[in-house]
N, C-alpha and C positions, 0 to 999 in steps of 0.2 A: 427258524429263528433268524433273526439279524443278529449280525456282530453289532458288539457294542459302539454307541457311539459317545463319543468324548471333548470335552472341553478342545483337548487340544488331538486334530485330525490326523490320522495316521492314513496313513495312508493316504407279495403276491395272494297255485288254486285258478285257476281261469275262474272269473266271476267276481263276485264280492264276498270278503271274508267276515264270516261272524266271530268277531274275537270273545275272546274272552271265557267267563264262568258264568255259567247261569246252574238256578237251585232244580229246573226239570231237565239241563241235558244230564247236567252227574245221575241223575238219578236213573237215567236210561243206563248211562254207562254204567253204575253198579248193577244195575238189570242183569245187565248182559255181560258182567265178570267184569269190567271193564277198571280201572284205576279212573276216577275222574280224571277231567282234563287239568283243573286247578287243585291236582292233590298236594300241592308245598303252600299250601294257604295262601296265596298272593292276595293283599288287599282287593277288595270290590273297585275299586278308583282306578288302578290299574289293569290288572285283569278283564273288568268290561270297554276297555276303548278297543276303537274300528282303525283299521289301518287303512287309510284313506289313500289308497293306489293311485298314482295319476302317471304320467307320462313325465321323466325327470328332463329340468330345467336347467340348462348348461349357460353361464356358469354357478348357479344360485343354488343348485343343489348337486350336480355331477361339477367336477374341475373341469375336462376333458368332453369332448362329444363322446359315444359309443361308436364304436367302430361296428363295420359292416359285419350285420348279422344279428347285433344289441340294439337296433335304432332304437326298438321299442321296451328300451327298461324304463319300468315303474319306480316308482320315490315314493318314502313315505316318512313316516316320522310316529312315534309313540316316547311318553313318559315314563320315566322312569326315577324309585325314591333316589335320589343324592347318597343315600346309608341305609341300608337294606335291614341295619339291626335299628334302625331308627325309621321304619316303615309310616308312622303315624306324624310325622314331622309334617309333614307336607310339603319338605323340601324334594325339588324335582329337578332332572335332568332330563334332556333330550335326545334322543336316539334317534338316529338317520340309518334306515334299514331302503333297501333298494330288490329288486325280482325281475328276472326274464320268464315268463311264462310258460309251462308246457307247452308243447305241438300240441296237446290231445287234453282232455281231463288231466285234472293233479291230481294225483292219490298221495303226493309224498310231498314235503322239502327237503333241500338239500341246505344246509348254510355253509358257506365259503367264508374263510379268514387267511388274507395273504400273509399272515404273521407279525412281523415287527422284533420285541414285541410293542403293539397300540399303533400298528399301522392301518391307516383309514383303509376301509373295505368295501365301502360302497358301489365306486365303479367295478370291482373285482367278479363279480357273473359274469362279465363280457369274456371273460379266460376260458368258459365251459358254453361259451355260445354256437361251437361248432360239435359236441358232443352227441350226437342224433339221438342215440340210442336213448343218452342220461333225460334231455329234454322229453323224451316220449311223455314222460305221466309224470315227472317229477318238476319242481317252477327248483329257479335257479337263483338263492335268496343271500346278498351280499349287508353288509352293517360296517359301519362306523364305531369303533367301542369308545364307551364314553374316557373323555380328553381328549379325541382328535377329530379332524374331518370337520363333517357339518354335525357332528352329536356335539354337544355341551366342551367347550374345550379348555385346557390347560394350557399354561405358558412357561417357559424359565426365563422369560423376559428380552430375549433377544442376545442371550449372554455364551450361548452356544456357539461354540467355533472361537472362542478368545483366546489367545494365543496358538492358531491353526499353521503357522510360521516355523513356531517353532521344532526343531527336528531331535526326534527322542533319540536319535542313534549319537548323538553330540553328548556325550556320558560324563562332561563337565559339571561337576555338582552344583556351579550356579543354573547351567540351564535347566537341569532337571528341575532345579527347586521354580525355576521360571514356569515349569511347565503343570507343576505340584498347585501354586498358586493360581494358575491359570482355571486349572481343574476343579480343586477347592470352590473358587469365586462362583463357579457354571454352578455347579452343583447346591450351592445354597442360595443361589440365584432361581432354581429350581425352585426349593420350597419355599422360598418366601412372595415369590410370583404366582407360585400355585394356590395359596392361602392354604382354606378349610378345605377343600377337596382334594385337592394334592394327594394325602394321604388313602382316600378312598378310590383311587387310580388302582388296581388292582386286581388281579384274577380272578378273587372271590366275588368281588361285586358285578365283573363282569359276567361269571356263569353264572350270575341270578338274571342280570341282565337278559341271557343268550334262552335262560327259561321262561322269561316273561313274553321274550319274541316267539317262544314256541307256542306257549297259550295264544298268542294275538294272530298267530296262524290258522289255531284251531286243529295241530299235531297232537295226538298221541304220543309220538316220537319225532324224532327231528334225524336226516343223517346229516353228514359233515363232511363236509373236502377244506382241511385244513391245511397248507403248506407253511416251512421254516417253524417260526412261535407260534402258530395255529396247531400245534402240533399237540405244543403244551398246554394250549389253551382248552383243544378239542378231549383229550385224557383227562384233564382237571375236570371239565364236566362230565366226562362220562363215570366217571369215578364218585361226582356227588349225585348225579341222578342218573344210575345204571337201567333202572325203567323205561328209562326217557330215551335209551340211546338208541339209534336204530343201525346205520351201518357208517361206519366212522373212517375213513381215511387220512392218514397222517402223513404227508408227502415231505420228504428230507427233514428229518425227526430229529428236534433234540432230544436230549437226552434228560426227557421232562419226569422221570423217578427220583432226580437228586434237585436239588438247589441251581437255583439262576449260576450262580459263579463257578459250579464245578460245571454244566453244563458246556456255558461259555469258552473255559478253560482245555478245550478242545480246538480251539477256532484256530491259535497260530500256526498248528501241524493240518490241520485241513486246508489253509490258506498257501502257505509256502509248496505243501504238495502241490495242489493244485496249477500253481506257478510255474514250479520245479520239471513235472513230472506230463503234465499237460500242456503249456502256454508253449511255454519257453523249446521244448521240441517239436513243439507243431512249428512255429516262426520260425525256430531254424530248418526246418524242410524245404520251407518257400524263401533259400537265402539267397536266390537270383532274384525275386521280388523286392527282398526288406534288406541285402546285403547287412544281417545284425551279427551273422554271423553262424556259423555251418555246422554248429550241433546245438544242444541244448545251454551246456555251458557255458560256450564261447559266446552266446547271446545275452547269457546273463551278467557276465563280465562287461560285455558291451553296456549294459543296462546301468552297471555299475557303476562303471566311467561318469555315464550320464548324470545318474545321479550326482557325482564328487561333484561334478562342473555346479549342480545345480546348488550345490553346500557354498559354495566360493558368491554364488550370487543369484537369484530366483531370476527367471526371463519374465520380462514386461512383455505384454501383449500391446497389440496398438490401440486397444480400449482402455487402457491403463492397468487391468487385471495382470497377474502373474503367476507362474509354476514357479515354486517351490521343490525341495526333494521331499518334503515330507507330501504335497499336493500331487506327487508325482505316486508315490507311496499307495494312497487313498485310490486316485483315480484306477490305478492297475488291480487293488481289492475289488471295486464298484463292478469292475469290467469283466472280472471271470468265473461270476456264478454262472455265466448263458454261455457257451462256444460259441453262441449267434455274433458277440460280441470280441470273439478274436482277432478279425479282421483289423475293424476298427480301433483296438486298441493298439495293434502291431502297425498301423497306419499311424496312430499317434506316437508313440516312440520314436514311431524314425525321424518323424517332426522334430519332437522335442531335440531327439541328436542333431539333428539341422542348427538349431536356433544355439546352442553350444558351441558349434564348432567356428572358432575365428577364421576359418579357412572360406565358410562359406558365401556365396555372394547376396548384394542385400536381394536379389531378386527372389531367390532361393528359399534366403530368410522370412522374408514377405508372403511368399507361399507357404513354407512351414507354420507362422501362425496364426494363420486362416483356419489351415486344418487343423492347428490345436483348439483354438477357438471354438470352430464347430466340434470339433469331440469330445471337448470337455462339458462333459452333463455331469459329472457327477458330484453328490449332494456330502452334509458334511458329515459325513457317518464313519463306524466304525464298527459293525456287526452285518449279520444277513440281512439283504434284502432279496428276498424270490422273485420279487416282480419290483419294478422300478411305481411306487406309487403316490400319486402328486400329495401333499398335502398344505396346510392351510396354515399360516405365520409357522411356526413352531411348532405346534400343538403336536405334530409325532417325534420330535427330536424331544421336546419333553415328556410326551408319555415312554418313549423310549426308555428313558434315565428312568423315570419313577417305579416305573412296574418293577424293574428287579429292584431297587434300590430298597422299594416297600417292602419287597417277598424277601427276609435275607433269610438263615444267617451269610453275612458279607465279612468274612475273614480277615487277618492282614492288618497290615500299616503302609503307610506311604512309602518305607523303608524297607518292608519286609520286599513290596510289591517291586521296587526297584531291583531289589538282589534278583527276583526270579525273574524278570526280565530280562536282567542280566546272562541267566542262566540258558532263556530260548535263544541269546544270541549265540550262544557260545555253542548252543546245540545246531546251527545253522539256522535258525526261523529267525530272521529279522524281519520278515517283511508285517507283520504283527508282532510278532515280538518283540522288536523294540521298544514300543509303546505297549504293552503291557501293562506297564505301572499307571495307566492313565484310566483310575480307576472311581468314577465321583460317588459308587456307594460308598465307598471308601470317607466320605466326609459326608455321610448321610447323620441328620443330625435325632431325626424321631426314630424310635424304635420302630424295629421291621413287623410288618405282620405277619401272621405262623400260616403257613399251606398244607395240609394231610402231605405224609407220605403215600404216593401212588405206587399200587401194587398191580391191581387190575384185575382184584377178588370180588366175583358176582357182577362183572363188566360184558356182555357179548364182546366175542371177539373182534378187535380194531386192527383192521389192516394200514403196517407202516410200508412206506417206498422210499426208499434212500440208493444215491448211487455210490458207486467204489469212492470215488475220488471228491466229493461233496467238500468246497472249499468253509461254508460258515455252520453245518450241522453235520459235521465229520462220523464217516461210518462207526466209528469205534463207540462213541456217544447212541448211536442208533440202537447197536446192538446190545451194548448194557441196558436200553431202556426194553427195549423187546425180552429180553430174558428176567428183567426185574417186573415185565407188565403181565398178568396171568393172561391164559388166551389168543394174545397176539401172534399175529402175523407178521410176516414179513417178505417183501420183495425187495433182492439187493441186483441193482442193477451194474451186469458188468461193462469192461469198457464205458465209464459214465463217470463225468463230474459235473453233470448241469444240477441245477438248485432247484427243485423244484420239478419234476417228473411228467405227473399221470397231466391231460391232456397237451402238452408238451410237444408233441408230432412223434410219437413212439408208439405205434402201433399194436406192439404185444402187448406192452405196457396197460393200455389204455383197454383193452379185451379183458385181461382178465382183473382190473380194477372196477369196469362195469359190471361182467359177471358178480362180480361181489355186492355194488350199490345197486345194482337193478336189480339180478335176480337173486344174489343174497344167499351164492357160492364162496363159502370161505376156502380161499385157497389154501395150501401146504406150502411153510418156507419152501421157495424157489431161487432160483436165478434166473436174470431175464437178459437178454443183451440191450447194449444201450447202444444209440445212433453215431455215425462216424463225427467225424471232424468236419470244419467250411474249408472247403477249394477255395482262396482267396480268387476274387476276379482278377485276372491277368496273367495270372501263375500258369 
């Protein structure tokens, strides 16, 4: 899952495929015990289109090149009804589905979803490109869900990030209400930008979606390497079509048996851990590198300082851009799902302390905001992201907000939300916490749509992977959903707070995840060890 994100910023067949239904394959199939291919009645309109594989076109259909090892992923594109209880409409959307091909024959697919949730997925097979084993007989099949990417997209208009200045730890009841209105405005800027389909943004129509790609495969069954909200997304459909599922992976799992907002509601004590317990003593071990300061604490106080400086006045860049404390906030969430990214992040702090301190000289200065410059990538979010993945105007910042906003019930009032914000301060989580209350279901104006409760009765078993220290799908959410889902699995990885797991450079991890998607060994809850920390260069 991603953490949420918010108005105002706190802070992954070789050959040609016969799609479709035809009246003499079913009939083999029932021949031969077989469930047709097209048993949930898909319209003929649909169900008979070819998925017309080519070679994908950067940047008209990938954002990005493919990196070494993907040159050769395929594009494709298939329709899809706009309202699936309104099939005969003729209203259509478009789906951007993409595949890396087996080494050998395909016997299988696999579909990939880096989560979000409605983060474009397309370029995302390049993640499982170095997988040997998975590629043997299996193609490696990435999508776009519709509202983002290159499928059919949605907007909130550009109204995303409006008020991102403002800082929720300033508990002054005009700024809060500044930041109330800020949020509000995003939020209905949301669905009035998204018109008629806005409200069809949604899990339900996307596992009809995820079913019609199976037909246009030509599956049986379909498996799944889902990470973060692909987690929730991959359970929701195996749970409406258990036939259909074949071996299912859910890597750093919400907690997809309850509602969007209790799930969530795990995110600030995963975060601040992470910070606390992770960052913040690893940077102080290399404090002859980063001098932030000589144990975990004393770094964070350091960080502290920083921050106050940055409350009294945001540093201008020499592009004009500026850090913020609250931009300071965001960019330190963005940076510690991966460890890969401790380096850099403990690189940028000490910058920003540079650029604070009147002590320093401008030469010093001028270096420091180079390296802020270049370090700062991070985008305006406020939930998990497993993999950092490009998308197109808006279109996943708003399918971000819609998808839960659709799925409620969404709890609360603007007041309510506030006091318990209040509350993770006082419990230590400020680092999410604070902003808590920045909450745009919260000013969601259409009623929500209703999602089954997931139990994971008459589901084959779906293997979950979560680490100890997981900062935006916190273990605690993992395992109420592993004991609420029948069947399941589970690997909890210790010593580990990376976002996002199995192909990852973990070795164990990745053996007996294959064992299970290749040869379709279900494992026994385990423990696994997870990978050290980065050696900073120079250290």
């Amino acid at each position: 899952m991603t953490r949420l994100r918010y108005a105002v910023v706190i802070p992954a067949i070789a050959g040609t495929l016969l799609a479709g239904f035809t009246p003499a394959f079913a009939g083999q199939e029932v021949a031969a015990g077989k469930q047709p291919l097209n048993s949930t009645n898909i319209p003929a309109q649909y169900a008979n289109q070819k998925l017309d594989w080519h070679k994908c076109a950067v940047p008209s259909e990938l954002p990005t090149a493919p990196p070494a090892g993907a040159e050769d992923m395929e594009c494709a594109t298939y329709k899809t009804p706009r309202n699936w209880y309104q099939a005969g409409a003729q209203i259509d959307l478009t789906i951007a589905v993409s595949r890396l091909k087996a080494k050998s024959d395909a016997t299988a697919s696999v579909v990939t979803n880096p989560g979000g949730p409605g983060a474009p997925g397309r370029n995302f097979p390049a993640r499982l490109r170095n997988q040997t084993k998975l590629r043997e007989h299996q193609e490696i099949v990435g999508f776009d869900p519709r509202g983002t990417g290159k499928s059919t997209n949605i907007t909130c208009g550009g109204a995303i990030g409006t008020g991102s200045d403002l800082d929720p730890r300033d508990r002054d009841r005009g700024n809060l209400n500044l930041i109330l209105q800020a949020t509000k405005y995003a939020a209905l800027s949301c669905q009035q930008k998204s018109g008629e389909l806005g409200p069809l943004i949604n899990t339900d129509q996307t596992v009809k979606d995820i079913d019609l790609l199976r037909v246009l495969l030509g599956r049986d069954k379909i498996n799944w390497v889902g990470y973060s909200a692909g987690t929730w997304m991959g359970a929701h459909y195996a749970q409406a079509y258990p036939t259909r599922t074949g071996k299912f992976v859910l890597d750093s799992a919400t907690e997809f048996t309850t509602t969007w907002q209790k799930s969530f509601d795990w995110q600030p004590l995963g975060f601040e851990r992470r910070w606390r317990s992770d960052f913040l003593p690893w940077m102080a071990k290399y404090d002859k590198l980063y001098h932030f300061g000589t144990t975990g604490e004393a770094a964070r106080q350091t960080y502290e300082q920083v921050r106050y400086a940055l409350t009294q006045g945001a540093v201008t860049l020499p592009d004009g851009s500026t850090v913020s404390a609250n931009g300071l906030d965001s960019f330190i969430a963005s940076q510690i799902y991966s460890k890969r990214a401790f380096p850099g992040l403990a690189d940028y702090l000490v910058s920003v302390r540079t650029l604070t301190q009147g002590t320093a000289s401008a030469a010093a200065k001028s270096s420091a905001a180079q390296k802020v410059k270049a370090g700062d990538k991070s985008t305006v979010t406020y939930g998990p992201q497993p993999l950092m993945v490009p998308a197109d105007g808006d279109s996943y910042d708003a399918s971000f907000w819609t998808i839960p906003c659709n799925e409620g019930p969404w709890t609360g009032s603007p007041n309510s939300a506030i006091k318990d914000s209040q509350k993770l301060i006082d419990k230590q989580l400020p680092l999410l916490g604070a902003g808590w209350f920045i909450q745009p279901c919260l000013f969601w104006k259409k009623p929500p749509s209703s999602l089954p409760v997931l139990d994971g009765k008459g589901v084959p078993p779906v293997l979950i992977v979560e680490s100890e220290h997981d900062p935006a799908t916190p273990l605690e959410g993992a395992k109420r959903a592993h004991k609420a889902f029948a069947g399941s699995r589970m690997l909890t990885i210790t010593g580990e707070g990376d976002h996002g797991i199995y192909a990852g450079g973990n070795a164990g991890v990745d053996k007996v995840v294959e064992a299970y998607l290749v040869d379709g060994v279900v494992p026994n809850d385990q423990n696994l060890p997870g990978m050290p920390l980065p050696v900073p260069a120079g250290a």
